[in-house]
MITOR-494519 format. One record per atom (N, C-alpha, C, O, CB): residue number from 1; residue in one letter; atom name; x, y, z. Coordinates in nm, 4 decimals, always signed. Glycine has a CB too. Example, Ala and Ser with C-alpha at 12.3 -4.5 7.8 and 13.67 -1.06 7.14 Angstrom:
residues 2
+-----+-----+------+----------+----------+----------+
|   n | res | atom |        x |        y |        z |
+-----+-----+------+----------+----------+----------+
|   1 |   A |    N |  +1.3190 |  -0.5690 |  +0.7800 |
|   1 |   A |   CA |  +1.2300 |  -0.4500 |  +0.7800 |
|   1 |   A |    C |  +1.3200 |  -0.3300 |  +0.7800 |
|   1 |   A |    O |  +1.4236 |  -0.3319 |  +0.8465 |
|   1 |   A |   CB |  +1.1308 |  -0.4473 |  +0.9046 |
|   2 |   S |    N |  +1.2850 |  -0.2250 |  +0.7080 |
|   2 |   S |   CA |  +1.3670 |  -0.1060 |  +0.7140 |
|   2 |   S |    C |  +1.2900 |  +0.0030 |  +0.7870 |
|   2 |   S |    O |  +1.3409 |  +0.1138 |  +0.8039 |
|   2 |   S |   CB |  +1.4084 |  -0.0598 |  +0.5725 |
+-----+-----+------+----------+----------+----------+
end
This chain:
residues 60
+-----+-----+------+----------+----------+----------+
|   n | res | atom |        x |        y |        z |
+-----+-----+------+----------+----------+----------+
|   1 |   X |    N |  -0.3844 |  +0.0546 |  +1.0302 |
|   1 |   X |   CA |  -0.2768 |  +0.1456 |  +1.0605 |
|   1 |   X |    C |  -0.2336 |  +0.2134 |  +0.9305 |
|   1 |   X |    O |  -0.2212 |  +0.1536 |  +0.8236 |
|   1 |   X |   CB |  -0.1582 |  +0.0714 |  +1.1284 |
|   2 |   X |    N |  -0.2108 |  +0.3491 |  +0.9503 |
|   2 |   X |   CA |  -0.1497 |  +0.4559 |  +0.8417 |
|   2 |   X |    C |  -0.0313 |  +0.4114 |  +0.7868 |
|   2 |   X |    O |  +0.0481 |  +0.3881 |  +0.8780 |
|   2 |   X |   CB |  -0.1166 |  +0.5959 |  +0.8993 |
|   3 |   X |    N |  +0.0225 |  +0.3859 |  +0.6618 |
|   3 |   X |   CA |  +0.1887 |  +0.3559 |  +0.6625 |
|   3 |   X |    C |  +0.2308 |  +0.4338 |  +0.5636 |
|   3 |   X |    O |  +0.1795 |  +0.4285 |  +0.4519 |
|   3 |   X |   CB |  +0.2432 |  +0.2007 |  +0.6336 |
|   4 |   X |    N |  +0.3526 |  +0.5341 |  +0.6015 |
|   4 |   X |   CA |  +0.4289 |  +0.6221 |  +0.4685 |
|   4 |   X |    C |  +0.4807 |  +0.4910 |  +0.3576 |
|   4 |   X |    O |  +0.4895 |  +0.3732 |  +0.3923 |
|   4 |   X |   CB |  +0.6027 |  +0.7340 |  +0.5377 |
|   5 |   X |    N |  +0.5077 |  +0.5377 |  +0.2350 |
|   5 |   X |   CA |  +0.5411 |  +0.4903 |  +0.1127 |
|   5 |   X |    C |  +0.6680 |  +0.3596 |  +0.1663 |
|   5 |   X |    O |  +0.6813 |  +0.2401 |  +0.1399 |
|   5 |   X |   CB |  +0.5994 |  +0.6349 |  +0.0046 |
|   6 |   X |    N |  +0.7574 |  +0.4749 |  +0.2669 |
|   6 |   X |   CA |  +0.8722 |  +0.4016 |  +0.2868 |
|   6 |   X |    C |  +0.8475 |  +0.2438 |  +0.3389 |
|   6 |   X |    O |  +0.9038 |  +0.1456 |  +0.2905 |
|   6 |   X |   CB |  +0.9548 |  +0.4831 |  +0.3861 |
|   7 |   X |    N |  +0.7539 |  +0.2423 |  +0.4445 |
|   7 |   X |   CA |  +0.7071 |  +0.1547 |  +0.5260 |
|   7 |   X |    C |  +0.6416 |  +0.0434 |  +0.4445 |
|   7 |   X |    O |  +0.6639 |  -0.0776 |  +0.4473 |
|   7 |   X |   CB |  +0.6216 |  +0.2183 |  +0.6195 |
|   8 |   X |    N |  +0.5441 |  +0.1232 |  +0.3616 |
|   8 |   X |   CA |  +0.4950 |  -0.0085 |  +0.2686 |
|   8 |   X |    C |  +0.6009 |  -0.0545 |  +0.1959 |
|   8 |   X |    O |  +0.5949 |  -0.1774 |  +0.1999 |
|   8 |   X |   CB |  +0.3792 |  +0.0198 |  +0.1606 |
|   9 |   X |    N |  +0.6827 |  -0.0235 |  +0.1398 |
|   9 |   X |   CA |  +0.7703 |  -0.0792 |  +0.0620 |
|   9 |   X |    C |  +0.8563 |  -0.1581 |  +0.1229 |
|   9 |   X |    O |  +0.9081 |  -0.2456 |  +0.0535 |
|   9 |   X |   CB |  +0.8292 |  +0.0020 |  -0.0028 |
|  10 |   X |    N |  +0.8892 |  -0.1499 |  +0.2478 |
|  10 |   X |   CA |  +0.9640 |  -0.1908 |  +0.3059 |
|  10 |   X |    C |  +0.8722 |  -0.3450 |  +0.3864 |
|  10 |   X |    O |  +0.8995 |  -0.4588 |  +0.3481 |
|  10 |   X |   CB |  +1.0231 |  -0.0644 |  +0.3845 |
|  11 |   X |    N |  +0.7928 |  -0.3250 |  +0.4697 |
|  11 |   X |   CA |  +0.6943 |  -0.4486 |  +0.4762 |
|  11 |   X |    C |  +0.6521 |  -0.5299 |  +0.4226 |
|  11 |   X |    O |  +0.6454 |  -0.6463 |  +0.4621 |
|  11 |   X |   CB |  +0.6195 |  -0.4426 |  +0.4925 |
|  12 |   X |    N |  +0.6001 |  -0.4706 |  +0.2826 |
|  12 |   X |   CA |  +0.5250 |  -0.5611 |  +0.2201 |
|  12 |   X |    C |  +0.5593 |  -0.5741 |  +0.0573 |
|  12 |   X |    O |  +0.4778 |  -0.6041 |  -0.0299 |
|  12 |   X |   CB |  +0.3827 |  -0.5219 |  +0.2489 |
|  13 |   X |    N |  +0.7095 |  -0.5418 |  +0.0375 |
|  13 |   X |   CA |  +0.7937 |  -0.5474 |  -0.0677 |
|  13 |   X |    C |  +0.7298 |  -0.4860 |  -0.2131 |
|  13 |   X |    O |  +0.7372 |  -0.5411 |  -0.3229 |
|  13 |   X |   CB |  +0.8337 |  -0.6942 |  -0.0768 |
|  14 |   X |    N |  +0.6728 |  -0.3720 |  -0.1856 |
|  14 |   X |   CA |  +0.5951 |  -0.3209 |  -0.3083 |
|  14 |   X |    C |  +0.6824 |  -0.1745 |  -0.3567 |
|  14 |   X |    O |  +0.7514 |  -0.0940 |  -0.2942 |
|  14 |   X |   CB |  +0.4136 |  -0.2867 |  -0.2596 |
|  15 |   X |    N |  +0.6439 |  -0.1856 |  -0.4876 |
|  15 |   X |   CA |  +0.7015 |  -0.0394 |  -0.5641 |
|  15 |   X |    C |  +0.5906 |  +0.0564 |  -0.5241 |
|  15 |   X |    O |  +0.4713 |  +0.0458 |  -0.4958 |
|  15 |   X |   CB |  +0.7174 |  -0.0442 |  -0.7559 |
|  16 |   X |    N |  +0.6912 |  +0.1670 |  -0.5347 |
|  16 |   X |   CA |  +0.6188 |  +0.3207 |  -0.5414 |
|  16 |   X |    C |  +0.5307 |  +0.3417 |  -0.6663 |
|  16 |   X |    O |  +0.4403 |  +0.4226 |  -0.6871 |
|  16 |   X |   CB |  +0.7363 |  +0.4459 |  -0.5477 |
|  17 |   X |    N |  +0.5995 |  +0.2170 |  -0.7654 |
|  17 |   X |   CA |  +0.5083 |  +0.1874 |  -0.8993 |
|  17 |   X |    C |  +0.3619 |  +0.1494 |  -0.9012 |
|  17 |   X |    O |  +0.2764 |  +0.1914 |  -0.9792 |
|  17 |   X |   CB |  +0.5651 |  +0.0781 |  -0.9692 |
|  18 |   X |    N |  +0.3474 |  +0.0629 |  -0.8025 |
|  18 |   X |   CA |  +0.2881 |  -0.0559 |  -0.7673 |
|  18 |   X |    C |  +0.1336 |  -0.0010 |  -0.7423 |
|  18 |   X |    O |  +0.0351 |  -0.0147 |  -0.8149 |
|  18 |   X |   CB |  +0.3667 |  -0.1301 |  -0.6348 |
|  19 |   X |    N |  +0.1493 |  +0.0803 |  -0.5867 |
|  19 |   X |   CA |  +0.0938 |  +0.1596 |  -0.5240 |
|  19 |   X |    C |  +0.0427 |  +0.2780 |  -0.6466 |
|  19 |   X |    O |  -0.0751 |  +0.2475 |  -0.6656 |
|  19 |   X |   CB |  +0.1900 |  +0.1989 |  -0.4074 |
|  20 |   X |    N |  +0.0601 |  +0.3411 |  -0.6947 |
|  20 |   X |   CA |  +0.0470 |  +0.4057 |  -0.7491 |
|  20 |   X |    C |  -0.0501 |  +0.3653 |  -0.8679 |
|  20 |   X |    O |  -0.1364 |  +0.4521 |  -0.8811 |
|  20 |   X |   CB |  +0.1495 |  +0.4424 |  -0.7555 |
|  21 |   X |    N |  -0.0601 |  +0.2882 |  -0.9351 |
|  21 |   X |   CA |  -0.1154 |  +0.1962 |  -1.0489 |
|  21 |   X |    C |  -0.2388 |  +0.1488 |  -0.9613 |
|  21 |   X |    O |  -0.3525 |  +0.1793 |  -0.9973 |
|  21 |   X |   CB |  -0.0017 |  +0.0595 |  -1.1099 |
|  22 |   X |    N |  -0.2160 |  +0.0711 |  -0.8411 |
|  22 |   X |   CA |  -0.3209 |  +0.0469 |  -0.7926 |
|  22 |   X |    C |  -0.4421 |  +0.1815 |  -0.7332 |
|  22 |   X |    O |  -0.5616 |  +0.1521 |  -0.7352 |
|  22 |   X |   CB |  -0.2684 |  -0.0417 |  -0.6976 |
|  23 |   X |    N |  -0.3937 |  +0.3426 |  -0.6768 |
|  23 |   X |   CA |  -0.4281 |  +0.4395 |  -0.6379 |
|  23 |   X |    C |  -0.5100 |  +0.4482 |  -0.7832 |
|  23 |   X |    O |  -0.6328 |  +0.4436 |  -0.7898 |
|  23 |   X |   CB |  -0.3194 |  +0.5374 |  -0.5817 |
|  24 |   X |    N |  -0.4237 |  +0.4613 |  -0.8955 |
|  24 |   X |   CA |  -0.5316 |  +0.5149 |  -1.0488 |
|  24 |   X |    C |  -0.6390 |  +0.4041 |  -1.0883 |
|  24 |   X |    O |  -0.7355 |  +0.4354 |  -1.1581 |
|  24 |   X |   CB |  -0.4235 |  +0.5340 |  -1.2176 |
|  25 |   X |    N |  -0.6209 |  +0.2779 |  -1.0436 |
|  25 |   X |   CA |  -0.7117 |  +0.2080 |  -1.0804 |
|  25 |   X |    C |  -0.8718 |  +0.1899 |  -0.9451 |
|  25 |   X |    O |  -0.9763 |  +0.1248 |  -0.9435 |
|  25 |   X |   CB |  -0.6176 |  +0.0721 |  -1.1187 |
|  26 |   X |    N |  -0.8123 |  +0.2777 |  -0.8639 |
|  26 |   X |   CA |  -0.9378 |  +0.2566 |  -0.8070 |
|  26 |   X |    C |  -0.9366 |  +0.1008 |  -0.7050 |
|  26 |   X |    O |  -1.0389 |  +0.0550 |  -0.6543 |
|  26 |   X |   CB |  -1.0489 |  +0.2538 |  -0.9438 |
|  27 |   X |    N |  -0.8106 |  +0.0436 |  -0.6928 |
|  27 |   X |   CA |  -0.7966 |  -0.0270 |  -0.5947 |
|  27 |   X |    C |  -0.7865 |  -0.0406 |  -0.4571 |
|  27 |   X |    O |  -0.8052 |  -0.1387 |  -0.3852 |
|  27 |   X |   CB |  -0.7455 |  -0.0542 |  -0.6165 |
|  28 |   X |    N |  -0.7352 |  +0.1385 |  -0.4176 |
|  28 |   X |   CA |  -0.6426 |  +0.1256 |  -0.2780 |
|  28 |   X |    C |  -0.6907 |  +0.3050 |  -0.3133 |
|  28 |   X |    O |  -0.7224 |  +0.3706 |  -0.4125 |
|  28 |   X |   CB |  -0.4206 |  +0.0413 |  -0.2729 |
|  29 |   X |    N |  -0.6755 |  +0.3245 |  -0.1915 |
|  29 |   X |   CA |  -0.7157 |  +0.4824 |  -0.1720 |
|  29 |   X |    C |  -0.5986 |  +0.5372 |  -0.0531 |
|  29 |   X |    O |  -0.5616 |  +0.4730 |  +0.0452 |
|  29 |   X |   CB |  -0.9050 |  +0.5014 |  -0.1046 |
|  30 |   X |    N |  -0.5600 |  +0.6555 |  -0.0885 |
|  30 |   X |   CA |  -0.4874 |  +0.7382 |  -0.0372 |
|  30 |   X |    C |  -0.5319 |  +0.8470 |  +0.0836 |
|  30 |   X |    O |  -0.6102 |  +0.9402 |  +0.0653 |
|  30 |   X |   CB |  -0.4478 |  +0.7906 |  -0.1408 |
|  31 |   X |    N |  -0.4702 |  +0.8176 |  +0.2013 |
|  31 |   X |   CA |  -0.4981 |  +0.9572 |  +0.3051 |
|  31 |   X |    C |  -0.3856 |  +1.0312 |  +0.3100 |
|  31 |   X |    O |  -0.2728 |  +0.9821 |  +0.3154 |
|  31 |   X |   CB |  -0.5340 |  +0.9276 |  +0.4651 |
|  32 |   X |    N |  -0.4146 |  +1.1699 |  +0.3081 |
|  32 |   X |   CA |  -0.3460 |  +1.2914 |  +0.3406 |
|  32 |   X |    C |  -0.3374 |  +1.3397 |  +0.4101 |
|  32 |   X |    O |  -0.4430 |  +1.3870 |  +0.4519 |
|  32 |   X |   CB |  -0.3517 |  +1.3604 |  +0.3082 |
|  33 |   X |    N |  -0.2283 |  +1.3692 |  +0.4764 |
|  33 |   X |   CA |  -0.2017 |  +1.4586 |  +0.6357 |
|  33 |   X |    C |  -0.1834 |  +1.5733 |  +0.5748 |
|  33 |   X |    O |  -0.1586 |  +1.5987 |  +0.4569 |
|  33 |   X |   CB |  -0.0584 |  +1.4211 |  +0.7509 |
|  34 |   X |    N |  -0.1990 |  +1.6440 |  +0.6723 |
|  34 |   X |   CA |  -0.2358 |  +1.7886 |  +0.6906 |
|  34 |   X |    C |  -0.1438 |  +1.9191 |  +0.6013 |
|  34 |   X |    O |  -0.1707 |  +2.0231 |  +0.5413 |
|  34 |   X |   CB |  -0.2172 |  +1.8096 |  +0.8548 |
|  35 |   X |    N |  -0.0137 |  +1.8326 |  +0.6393 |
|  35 |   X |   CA |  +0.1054 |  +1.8713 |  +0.5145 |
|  35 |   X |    C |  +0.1013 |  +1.8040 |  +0.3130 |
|  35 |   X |    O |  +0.1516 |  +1.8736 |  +0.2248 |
|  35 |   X |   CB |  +0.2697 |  +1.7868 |  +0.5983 |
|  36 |   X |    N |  +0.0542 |  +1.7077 |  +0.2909 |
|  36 |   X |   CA |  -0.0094 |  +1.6740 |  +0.1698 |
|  36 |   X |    C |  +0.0659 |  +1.5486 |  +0.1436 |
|  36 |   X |    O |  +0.0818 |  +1.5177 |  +0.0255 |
|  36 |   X |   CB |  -0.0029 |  +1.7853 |  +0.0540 |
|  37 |   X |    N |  +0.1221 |  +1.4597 |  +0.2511 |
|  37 |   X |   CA |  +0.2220 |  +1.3452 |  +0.2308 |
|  37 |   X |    C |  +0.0857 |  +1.2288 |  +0.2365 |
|  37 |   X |    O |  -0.0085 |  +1.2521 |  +0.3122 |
|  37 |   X |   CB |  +0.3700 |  +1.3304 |  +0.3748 |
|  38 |   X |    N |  +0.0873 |  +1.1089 |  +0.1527 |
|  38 |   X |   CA |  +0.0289 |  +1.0008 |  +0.1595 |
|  38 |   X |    C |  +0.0651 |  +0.9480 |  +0.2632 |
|  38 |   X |    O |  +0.1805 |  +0.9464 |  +0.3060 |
|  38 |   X |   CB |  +0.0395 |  +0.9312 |  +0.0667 |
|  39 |   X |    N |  -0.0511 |  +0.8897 |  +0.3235 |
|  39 |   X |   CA |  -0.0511 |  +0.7087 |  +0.3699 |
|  39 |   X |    C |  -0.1370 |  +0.6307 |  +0.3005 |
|  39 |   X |    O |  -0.2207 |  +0.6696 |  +0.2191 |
|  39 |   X |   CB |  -0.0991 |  +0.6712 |  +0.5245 |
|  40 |   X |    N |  -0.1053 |  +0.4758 |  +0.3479 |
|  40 |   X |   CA |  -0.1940 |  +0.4151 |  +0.3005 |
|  40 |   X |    C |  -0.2476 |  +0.2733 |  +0.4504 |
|  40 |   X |    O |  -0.2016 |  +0.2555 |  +0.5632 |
|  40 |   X |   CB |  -0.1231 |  +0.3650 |  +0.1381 |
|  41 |   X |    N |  -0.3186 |  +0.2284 |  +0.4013 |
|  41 |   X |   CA |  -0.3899 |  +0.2223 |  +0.5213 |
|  41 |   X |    C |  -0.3436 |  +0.0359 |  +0.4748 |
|  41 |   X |    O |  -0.3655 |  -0.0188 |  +0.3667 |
|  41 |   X |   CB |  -0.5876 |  +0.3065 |  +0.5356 |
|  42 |   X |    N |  -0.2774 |  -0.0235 |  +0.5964 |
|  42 |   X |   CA |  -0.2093 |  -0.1652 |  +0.6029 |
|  42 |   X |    C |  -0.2996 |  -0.2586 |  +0.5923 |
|  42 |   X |    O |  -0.2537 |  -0.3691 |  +0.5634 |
|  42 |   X |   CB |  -0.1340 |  -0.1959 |  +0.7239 |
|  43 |   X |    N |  -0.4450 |  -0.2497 |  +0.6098 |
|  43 |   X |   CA |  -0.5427 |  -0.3296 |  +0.6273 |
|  43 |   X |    C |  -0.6105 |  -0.3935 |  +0.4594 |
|  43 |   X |    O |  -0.6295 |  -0.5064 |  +0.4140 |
|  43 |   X |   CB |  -0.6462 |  -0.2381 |  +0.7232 |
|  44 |   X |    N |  -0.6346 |  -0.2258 |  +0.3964 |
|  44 |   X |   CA |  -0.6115 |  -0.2476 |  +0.2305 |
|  44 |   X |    C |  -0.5291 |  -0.3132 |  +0.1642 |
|  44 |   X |    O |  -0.5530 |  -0.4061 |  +0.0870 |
|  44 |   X |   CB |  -0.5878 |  -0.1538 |  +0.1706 |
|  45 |   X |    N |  -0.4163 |  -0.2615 |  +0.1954 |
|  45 |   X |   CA |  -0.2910 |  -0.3225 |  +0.1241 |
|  45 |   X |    C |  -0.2621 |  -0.4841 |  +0.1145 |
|  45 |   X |    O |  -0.2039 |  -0.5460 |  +0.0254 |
|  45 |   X |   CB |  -0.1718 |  -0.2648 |  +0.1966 |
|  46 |   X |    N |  -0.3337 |  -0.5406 |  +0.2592 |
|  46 |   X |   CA |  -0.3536 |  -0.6924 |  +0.2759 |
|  46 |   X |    C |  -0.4792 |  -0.7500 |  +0.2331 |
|  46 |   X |    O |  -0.5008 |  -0.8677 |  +0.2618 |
|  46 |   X |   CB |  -0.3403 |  -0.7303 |  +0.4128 |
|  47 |   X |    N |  -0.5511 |  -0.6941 |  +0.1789 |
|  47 |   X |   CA |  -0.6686 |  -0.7215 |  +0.1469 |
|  47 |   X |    C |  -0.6315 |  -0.7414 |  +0.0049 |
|  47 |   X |    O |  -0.6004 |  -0.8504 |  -0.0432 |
|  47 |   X |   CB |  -0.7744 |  -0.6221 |  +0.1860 |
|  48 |   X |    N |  -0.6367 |  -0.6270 |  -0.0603 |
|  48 |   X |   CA |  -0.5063 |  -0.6541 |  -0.2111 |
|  48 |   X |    C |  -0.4338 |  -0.7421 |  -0.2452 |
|  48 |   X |    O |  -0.4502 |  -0.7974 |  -0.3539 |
|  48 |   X |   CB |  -0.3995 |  -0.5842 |  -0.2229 |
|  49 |   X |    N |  -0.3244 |  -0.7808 |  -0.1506 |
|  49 |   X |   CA |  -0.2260 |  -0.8807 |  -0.1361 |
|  49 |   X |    C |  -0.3032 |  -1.0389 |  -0.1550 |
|  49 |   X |    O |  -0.2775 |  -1.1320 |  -0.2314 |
|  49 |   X |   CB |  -0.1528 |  -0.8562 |  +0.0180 |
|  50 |   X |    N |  -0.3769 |  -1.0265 |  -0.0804 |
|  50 |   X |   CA |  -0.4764 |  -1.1294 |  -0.0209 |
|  50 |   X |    C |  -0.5551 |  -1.2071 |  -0.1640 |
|  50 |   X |    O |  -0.5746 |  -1.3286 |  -0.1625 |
|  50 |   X |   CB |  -0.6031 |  -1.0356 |  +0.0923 |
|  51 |   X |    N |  -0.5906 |  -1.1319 |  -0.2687 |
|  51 |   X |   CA |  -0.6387 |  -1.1620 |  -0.3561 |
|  51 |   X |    C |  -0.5333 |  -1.1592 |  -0.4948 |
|  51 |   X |    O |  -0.5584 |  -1.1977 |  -0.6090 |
|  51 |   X |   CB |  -0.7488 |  -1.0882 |  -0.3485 |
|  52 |   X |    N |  -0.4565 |  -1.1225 |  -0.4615 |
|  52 |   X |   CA |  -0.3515 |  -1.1092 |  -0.5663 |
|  52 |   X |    C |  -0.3054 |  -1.2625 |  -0.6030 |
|  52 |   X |    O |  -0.3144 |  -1.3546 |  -0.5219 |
|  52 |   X |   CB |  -0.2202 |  -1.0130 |  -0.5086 |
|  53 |   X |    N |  -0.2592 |  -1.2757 |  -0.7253 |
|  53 |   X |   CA |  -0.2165 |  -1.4227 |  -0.7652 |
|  53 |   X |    C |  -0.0440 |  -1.4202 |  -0.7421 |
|  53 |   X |    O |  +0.0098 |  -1.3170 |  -0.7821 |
|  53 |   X |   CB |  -0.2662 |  -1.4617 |  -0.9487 |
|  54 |   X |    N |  +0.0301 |  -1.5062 |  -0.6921 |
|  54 |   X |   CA |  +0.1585 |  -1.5237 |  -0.6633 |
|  54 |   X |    C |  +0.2249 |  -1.4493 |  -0.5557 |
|  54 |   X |    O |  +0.3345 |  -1.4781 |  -0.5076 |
|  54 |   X |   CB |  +0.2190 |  -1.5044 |  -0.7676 |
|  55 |   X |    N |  +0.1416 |  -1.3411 |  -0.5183 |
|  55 |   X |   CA |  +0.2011 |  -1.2419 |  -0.3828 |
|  55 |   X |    C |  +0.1896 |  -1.2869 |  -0.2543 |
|  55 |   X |    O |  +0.0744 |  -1.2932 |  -0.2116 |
|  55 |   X |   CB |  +0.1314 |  -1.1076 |  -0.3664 |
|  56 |   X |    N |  +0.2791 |  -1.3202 |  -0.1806 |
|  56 |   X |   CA |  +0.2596 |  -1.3470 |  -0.0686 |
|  56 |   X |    C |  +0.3024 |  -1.2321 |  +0.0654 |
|  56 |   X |    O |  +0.3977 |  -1.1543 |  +0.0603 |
|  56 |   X |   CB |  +0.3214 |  -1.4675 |  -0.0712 |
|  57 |   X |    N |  +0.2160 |  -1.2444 |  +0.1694 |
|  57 |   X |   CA |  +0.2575 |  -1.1112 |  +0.2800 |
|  57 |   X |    C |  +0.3398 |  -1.1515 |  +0.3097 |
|  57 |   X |    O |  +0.3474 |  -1.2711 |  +0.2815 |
|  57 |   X |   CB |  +0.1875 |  -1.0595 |  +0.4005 |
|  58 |   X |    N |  +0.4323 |  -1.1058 |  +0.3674 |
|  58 |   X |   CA |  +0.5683 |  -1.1510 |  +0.4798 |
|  58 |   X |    C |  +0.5585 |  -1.0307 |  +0.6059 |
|  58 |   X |    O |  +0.5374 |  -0.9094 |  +0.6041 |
|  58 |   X |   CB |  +0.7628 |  -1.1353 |  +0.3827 |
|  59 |   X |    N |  +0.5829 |  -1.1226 |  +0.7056 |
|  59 |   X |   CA |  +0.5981 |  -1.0485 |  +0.8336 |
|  59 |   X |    C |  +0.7372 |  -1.0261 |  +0.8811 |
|  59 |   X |    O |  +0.8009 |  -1.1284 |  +0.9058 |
|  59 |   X |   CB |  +0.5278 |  -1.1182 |  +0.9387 |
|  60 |   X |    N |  +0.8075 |  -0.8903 |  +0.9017 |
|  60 |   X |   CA |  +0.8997 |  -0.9016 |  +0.9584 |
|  60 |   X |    C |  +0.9333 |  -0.9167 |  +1.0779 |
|  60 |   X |    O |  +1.0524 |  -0.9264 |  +1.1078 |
|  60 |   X |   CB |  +0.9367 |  -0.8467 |  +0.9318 |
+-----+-----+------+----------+----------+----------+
end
């Protein structure tokens, strides 16, 4: 699933920093709607999470 900035941050307790650092490093890739706003795709983001040291997902 697609999620705006707000959504990830809000789900899965990450900075606009975060995301971003990970986008330049070639971790996590960005889709663009038609107007030029990011998503990012929830499946990545847990996959990331998933391998990350001390991060845990939380479900709301």
């Amino acid at each position: 699933m697609l999620l705006r900035l707000s959504e990830v941050e809000q789900k899965y307790r990450l900075s606009k920093t975060t995301l971003h650092r990970w986008l330049r490093d070639g971790k996590l890739t960005d889709h663009r709607t038609v107007g030029g706003h990011r998503r990012y795709d929830s499946a990545e983001i847990e996959a990331l999470l998933s391998v990350s040291d001390g991060v845990t997902v939380t479900d709301k």
